[in-house]
C-alpha positions in Angstrom: 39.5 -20.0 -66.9 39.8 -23.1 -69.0 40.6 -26.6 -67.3 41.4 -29.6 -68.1 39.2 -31.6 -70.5 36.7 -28.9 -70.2 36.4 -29.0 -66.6 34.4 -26.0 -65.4 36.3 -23.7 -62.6 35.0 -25.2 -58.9 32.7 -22.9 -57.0 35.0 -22.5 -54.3 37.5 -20.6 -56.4 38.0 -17.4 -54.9 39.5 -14.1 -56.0 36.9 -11.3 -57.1 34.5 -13.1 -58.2 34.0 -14.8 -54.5 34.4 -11.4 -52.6 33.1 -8.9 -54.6 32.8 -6.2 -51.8 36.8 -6.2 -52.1 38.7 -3.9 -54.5 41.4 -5.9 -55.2 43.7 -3.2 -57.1 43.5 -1.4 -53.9 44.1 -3.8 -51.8 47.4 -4.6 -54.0 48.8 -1.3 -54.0 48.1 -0.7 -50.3 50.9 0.6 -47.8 50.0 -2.6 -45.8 49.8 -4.8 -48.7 53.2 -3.8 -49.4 54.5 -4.0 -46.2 53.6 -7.2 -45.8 55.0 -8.7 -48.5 58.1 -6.6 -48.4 58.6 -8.1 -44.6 57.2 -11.8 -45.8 60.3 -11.7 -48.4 63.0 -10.3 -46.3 62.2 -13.3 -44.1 61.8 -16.3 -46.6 64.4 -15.8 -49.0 67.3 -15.5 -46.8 65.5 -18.4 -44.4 65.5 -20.6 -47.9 68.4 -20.0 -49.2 70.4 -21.1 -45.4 68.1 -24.2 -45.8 69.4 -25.0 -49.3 73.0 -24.2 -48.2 72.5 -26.2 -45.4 71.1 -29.2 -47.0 73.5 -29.4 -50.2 76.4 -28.6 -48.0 75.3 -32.0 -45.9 75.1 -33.6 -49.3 77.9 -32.4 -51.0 80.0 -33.7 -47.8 78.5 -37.0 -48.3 79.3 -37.6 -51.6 83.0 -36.1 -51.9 84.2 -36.0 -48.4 83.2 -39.9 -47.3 85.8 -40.4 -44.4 84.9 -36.8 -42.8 81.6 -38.0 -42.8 83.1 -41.6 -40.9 85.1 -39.9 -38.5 83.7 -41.2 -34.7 81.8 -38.0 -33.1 81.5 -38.2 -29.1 80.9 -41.9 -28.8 81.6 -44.8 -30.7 79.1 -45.7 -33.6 77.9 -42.2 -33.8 79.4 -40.4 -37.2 79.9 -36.6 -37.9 77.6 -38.0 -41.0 75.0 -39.1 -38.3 75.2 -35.7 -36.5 75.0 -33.6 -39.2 72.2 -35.7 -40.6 70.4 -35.4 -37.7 70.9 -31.3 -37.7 69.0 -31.1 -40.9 65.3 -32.0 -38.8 66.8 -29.7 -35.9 67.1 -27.1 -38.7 63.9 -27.9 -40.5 62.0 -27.8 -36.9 63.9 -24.7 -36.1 63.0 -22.6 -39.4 59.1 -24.0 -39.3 58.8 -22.5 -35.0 60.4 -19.5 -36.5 58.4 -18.6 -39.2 55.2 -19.3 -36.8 56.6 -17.0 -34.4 57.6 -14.3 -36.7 53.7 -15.0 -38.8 52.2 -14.7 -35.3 53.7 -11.5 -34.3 54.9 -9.5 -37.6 52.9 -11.2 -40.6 49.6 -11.8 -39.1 49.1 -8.4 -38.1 50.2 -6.8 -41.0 47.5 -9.6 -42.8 44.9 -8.4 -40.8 45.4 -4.8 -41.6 45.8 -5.1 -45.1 42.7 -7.4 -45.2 40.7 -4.3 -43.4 42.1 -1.5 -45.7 41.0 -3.6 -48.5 37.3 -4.2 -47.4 37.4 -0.4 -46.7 38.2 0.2 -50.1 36.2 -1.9 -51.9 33.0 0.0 -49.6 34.4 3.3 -50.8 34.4 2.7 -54.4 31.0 0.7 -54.0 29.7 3.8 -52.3 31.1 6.0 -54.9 29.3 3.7 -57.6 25.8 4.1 -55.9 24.6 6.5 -57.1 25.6 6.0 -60.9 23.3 5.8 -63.5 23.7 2.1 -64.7 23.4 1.8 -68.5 20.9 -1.0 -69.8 23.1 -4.1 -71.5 20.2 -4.2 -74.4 17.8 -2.0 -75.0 14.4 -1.8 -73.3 15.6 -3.6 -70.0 15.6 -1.8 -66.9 15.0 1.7 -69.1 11.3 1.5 -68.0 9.4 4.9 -68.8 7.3 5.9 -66.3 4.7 8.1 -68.0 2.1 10.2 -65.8 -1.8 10.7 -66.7 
């Protein structure tokens, strides 16, 4: 991989390279692998786009509906435009304890055993690839004759 003014990659870059004892097409086209993803997306798009929604609708109101936004909410001083600004941490908080609830109980898990199947693969194929005859890159190294008096 090429960086930057001809950075070299850090050590510390990861991927197959850093875990070799991992088969990494395995590990992708696992059950688990799947499932996790699958379940990650059903729960992050539809949490994303009620975030959006919910943010450009409080925007939207700001800029085109100004004496909505001014009307007195409850008490005097305090806005619908306060209130509603003040529901976009509630919802921010609220999403972020959701996802750690659903990551601890659904996505975690489903990490875990995906991480597993694909160290179990990557011993399968290694032990698979034991007892192959490696070929020599150039010729005379590691194609040592023994010879017997």
């Amino acid at each position: 991989m090429t960086h930057p003014q001809g950075a070299s990659a850090p050590a510390h870059a990861g991927g197959a390279t850093e875990h070799p004892e991992i088969d990494w097409l395995a590990a992708e086209r696992s059950p688990e692998f799947r499932e996790l993803v699958r379940r990650r997306k059903a729960f992050v798009v539809p949490a994303t786009i009620f975030f959006l929604a919910w943010y450009f609708g409080f925007i939207i109101l700001a800029g085109y509906a100004p004496d909505f936004m001014g009307e007195t909410f409850l008490v005097d001083g305090l806005t619908v435009g306060y209130v509603l600004a003040f529901t976009q941490f509630i919802m921010t908080w609220g999403l972020a304890a959701w996802y750690l609830r659903k990551s601890d109980r659904v996505f975690d898990p489903l990490a875990r055993r995906a991480a597993a199947r694909a160290v179990e693969a990557g011993r399968e194929e290694e032990a698979g690839r034991r007892f192959e005859r490696r070929t020599a890159e150039a010729p005379g190294i590691g194609d040592e004759e023994v010879t017997r008096p």
